[in-house]
DSSP file (Angstrom, degrees, kcal/mol; ACC not computed):
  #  RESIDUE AA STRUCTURE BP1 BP2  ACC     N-H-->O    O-->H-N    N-H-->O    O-->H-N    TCO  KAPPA ALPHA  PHI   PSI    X-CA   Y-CA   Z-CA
    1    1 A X              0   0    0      0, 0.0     2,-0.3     0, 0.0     0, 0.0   0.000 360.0 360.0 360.0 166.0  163.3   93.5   30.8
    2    2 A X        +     0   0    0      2,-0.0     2,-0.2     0, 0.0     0, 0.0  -0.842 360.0 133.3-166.3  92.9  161.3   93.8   34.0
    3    3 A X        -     0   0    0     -2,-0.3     2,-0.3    41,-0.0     0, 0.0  -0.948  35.3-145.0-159.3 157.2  157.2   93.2   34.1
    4    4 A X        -     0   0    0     -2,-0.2     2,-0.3     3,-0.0    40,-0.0  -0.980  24.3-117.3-142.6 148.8  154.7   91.5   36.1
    5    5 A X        -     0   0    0     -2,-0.3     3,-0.2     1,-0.2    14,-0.1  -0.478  20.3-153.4 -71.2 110.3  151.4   89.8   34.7
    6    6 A X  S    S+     0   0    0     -2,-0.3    13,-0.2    12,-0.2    -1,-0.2   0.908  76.1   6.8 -55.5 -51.7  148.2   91.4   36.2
    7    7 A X  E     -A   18   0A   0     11,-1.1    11,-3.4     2,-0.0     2,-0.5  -0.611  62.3-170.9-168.6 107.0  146.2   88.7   35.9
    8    8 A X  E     -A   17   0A   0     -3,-0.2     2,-0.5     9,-0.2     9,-0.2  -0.772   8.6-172.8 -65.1  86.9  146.5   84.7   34.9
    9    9 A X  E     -A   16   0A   0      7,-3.6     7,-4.0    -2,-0.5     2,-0.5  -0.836  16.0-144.4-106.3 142.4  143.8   82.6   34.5
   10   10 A X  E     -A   15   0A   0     -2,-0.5     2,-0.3     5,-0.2     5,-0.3  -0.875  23.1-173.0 -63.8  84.1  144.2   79.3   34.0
   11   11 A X        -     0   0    0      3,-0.9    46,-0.1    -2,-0.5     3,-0.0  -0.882  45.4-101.2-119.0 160.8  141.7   77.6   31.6
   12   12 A X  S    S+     0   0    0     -2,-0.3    -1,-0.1     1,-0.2     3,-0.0   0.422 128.2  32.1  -9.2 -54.0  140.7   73.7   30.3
   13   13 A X  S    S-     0   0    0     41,-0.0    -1,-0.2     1,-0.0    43,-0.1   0.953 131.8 -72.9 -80.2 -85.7  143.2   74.7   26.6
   14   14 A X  S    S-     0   0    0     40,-0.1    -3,-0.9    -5,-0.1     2,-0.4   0.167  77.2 -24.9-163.1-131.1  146.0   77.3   28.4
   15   15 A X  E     -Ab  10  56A   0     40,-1.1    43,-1.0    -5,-0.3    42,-0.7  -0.895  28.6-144.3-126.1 151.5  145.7   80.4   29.6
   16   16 A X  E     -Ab   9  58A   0     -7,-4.0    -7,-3.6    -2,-0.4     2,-0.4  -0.959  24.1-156.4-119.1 128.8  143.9   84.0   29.6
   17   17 A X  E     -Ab   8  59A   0     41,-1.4    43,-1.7    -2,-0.5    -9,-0.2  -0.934  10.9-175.8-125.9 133.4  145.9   86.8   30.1
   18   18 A X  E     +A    7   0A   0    -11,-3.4   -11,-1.1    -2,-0.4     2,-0.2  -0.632   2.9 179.8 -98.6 153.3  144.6   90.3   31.6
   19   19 A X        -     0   0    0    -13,-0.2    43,-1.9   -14,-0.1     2,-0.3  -0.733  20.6-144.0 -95.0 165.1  146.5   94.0   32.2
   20   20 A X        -     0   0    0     -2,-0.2     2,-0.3    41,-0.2    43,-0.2  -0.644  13.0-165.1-114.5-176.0  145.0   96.3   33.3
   21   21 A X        -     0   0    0     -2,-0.3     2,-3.3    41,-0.1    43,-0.3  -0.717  20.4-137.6-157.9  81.4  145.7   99.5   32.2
   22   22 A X        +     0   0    0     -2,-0.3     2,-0.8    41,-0.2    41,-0.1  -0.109  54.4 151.4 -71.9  63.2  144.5  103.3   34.0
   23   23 A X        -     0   0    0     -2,-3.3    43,-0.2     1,-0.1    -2,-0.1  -0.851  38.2-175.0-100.8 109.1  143.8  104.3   30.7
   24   24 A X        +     0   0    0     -2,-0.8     2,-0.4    42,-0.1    -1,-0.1   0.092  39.8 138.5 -92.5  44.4  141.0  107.0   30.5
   25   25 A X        -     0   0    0      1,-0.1     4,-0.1     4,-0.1     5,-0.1  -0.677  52.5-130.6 -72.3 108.3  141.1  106.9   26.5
   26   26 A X    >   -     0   0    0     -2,-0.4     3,-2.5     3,-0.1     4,-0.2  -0.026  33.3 -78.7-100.7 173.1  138.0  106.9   25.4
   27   27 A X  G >  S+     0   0    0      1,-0.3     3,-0.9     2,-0.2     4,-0.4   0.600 118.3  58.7 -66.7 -47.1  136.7  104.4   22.8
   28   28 A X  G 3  S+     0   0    0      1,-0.2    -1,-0.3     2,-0.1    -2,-0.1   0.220  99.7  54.7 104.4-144.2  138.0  105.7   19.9
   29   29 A X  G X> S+     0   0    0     -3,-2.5     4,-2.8    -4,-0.1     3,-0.8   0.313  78.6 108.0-127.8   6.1  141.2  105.6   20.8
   30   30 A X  H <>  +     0   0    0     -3,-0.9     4,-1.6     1,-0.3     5,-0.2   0.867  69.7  54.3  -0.1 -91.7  141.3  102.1   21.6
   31   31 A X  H 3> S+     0   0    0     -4,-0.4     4,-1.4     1,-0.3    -1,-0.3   0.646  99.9  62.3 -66.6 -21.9  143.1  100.6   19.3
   32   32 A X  H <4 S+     0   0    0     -3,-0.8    -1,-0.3     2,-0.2    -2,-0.2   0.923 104.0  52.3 -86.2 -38.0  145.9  102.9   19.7
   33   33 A X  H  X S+     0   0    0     -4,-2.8     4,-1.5     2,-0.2    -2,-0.2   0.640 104.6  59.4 -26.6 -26.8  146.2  101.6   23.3
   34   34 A X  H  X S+     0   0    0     -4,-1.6     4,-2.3    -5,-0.5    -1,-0.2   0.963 108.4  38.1 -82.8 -45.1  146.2   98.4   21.9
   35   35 A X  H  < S+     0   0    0     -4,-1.4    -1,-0.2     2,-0.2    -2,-0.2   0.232 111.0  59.9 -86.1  21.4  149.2   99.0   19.9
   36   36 A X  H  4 S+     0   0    0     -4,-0.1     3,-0.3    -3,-0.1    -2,-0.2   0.846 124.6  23.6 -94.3 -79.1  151.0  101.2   22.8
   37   37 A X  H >X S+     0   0    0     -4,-1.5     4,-0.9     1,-0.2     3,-0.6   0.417 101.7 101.4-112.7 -15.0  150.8   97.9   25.4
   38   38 A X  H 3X S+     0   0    0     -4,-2.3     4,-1.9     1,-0.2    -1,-0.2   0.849  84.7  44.4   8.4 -76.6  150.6   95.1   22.3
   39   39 A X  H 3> S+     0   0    0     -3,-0.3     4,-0.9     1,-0.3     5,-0.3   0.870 106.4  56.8 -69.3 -45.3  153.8   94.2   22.5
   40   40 A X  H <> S+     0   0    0     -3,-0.6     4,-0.6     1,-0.2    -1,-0.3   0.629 109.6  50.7 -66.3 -11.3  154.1   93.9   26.4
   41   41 A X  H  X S+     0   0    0     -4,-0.9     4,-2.4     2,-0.2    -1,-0.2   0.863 107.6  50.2 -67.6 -44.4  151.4   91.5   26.2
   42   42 A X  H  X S+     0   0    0     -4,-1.9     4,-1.2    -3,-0.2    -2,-0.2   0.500 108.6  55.9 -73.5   0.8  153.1   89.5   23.6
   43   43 A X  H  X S+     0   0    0     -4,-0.9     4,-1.7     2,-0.2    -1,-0.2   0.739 106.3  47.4 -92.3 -52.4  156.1   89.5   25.7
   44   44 A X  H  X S+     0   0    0     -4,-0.6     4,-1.7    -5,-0.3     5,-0.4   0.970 111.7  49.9 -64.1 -57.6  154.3   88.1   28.7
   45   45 A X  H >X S+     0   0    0     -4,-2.4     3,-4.5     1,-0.3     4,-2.0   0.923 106.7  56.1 -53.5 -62.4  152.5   85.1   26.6
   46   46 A X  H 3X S+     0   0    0     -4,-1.2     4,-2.1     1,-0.3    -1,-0.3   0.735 107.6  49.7 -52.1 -33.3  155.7   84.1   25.1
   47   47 A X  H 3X S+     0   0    0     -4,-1.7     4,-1.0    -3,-0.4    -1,-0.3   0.621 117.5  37.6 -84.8  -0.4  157.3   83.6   28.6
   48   48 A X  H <X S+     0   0    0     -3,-4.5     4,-1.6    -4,-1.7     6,-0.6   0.540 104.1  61.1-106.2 -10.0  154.8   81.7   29.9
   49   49 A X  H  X S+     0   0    0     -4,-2.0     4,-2.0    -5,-0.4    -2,-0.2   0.916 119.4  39.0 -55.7 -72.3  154.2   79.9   26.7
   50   50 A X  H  < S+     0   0    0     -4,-2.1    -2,-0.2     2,-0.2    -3,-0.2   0.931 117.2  47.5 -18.5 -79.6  158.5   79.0   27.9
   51   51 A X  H  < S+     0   0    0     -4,-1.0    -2,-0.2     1,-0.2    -1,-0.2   0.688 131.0  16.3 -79.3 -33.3  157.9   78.7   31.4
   52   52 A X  H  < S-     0   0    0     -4,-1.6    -2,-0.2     2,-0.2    -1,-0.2   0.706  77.2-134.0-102.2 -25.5  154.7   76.2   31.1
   53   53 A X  S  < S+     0   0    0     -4,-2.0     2,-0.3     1,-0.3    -4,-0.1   0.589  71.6 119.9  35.0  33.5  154.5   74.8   27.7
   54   54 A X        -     0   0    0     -6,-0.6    -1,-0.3   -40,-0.0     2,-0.3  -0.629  62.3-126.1 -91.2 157.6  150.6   75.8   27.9
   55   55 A X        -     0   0    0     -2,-0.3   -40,-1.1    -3,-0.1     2,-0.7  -0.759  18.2-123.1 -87.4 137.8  149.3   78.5   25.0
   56   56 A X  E     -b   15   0A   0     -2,-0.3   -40,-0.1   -42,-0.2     3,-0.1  -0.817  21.0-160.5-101.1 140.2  147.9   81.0   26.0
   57   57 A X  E    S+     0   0A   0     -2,-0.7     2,-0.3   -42,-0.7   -41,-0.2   0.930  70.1   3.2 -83.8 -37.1  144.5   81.1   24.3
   58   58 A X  E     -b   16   0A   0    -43,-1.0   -41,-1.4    -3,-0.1     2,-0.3  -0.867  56.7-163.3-128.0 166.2  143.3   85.1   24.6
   59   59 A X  E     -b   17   0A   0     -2,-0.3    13,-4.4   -43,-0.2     2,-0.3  -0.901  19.5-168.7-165.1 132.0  145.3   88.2   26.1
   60   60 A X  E     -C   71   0B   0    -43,-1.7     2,-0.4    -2,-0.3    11,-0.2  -0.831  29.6-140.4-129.5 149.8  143.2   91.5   27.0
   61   61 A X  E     -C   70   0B   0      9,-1.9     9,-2.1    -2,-0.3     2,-0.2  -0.947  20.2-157.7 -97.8 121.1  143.9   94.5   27.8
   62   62 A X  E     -C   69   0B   0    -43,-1.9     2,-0.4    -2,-0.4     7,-0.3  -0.720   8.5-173.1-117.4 153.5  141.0   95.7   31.0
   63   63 A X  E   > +C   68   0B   0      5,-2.4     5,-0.7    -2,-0.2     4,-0.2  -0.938  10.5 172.8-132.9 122.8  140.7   99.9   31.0
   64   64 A X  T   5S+     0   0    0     -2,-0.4   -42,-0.1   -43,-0.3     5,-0.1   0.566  74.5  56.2-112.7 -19.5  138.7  100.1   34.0
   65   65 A X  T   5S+     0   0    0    -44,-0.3    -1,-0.1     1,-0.2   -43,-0.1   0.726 112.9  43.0 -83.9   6.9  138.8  103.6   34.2
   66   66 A X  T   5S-     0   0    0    -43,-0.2    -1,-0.2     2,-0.1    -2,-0.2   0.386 112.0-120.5-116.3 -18.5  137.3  103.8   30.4
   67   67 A X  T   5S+     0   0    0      1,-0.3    -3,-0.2    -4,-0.2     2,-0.2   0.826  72.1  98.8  91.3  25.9  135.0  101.2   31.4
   68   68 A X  E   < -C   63   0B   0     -5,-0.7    -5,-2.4     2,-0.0    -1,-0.3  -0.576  54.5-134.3-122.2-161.5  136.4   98.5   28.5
   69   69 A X  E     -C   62   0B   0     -7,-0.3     2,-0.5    -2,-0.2    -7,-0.2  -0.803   8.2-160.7-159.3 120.4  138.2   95.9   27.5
   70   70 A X  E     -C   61   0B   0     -9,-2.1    -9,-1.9    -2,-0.2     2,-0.3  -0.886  11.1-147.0-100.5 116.6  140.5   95.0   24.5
   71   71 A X  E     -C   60   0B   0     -2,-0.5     2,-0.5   -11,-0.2   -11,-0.2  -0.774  14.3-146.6 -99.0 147.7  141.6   91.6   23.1
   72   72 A X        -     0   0    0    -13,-4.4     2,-0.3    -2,-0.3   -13,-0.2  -0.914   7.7-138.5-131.2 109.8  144.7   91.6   21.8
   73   73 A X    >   -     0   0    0     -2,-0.5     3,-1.2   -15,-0.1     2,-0.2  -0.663  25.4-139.6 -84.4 120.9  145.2   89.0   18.5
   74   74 A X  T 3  S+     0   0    0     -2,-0.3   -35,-0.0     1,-0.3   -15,-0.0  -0.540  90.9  34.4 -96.2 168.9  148.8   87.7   19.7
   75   75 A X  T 3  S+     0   0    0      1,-0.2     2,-0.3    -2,-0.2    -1,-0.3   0.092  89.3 116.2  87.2 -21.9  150.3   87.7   15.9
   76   76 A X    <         0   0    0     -3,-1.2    -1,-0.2     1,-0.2    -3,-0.0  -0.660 360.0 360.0-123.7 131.6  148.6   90.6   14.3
   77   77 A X              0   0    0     -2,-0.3    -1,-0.2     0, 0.0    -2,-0.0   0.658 360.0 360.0 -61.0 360.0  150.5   93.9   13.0
């Protein structure tokens, strides 16, 4: 497996982690985006979850060419 993390923020609890996503999917259709790139999100926490022994506290999904954002509930079918 082969990926890199868009964007890491460090905060106070763990971490927030962003992709971004050239998705122009309009609103929607959201939530099928969400479950498209889900899993590569949950993929990412857990290895920095590993690599740090911080939680990450939220993980988003950014569309900037749909002009959102989706948070992605790491556990949830």
């Amino acid at each position: 497996m082969h990926g890199q993390i868009d964007l890491l923020l460090e905060v106070a609890d763990g971490w927030v982690l962003l992709d971004h996503k050239a998705n122009p999917a309009p609103r929607d259709r959201w939530e099928q985006v969400a479950m498209e790139h889900g899993g590569q999100l949950s993929l990412y926490a857990d290895a920095l979850v590993r690599a740090t022994g911080r939680p990450v506290m939220e993980t988003w999904i950014v569309l900037p060419v749909a002009a959102g954002a989706i948070q992605i509930t790491m556990g949830a079918p």
